[in-house]
C-alpha positions, 0 to 999 in steps of 0.5 A: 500500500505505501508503495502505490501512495509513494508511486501515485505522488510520483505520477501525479508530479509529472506534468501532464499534457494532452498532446506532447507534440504540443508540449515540445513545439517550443524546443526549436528545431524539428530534431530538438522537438523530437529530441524532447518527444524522445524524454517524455516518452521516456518518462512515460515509459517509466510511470507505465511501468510503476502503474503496471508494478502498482496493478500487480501488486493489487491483482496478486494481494487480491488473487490471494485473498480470493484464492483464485488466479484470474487477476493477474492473468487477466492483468497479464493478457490485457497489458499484452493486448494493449501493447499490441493495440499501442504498437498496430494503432501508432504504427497507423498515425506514423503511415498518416505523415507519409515517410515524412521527416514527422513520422517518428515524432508522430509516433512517439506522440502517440505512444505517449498519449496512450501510455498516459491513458494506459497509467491512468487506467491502470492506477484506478485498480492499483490499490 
């Protein structure tokens, strides 16, 4: 439980944006922009990972309350699905640029907006 209080502070500390395209386009050029998509997307990457550690956390104490195991293969399978989904669905929004010079800073936009949604989402059931 301390550490989802410890991990929610650290989550809601980090800025949150609608569009981090948005949030970089006062960087400069295109490379500093994409440079600056490149560290939010790693920041995100990094709560995704402490919101999914939080949800399994609450799967595994709620899976051995109830003497079942279907939370966690439940968070397991739908964790697998939604970075099928994230890969296949920012894939589409990086073909929209046509191989233009924004196309990797499209699809690093992307993965950071749904990692946001996704971290979201998954603190609603950390405990």
């Amino acid at each position: 439980m301390l550490r989802s209080v410890f991990g929610l502070l650290f989550l809601l500390a980090q800025p949150v944006f609608a569009d981090p395209l948005l949030e970089c386009s006062d960087a400069g050029s295109q490379v500093e922009v994409g440079e600056c998509v490149a560290k939010d997307e790693e920041r995100v990457e990094a709560a995704l990972a402490a919101a999914l550690g939080f949800a399994m956390d609450a799967a595994e104490e709620l899976d051995k309350a109830t003497g079942r195991s279907a939370a966690v293969s439940a968070l397991e399978a739908g964790q697998t699905a939604w970075e099928a989904y994230r890969a296949e669905h920012c894939a589409f929004v990086g073909a929209t640029y046509g191989g233009g010079s924004g196309t990797g800073i499209a699809i690093r936009s992307c993965w950071t907006k749904l990692g946001r949604a996704r971290i979201d989402e998954l603190m609603r059931y950390a405990g």
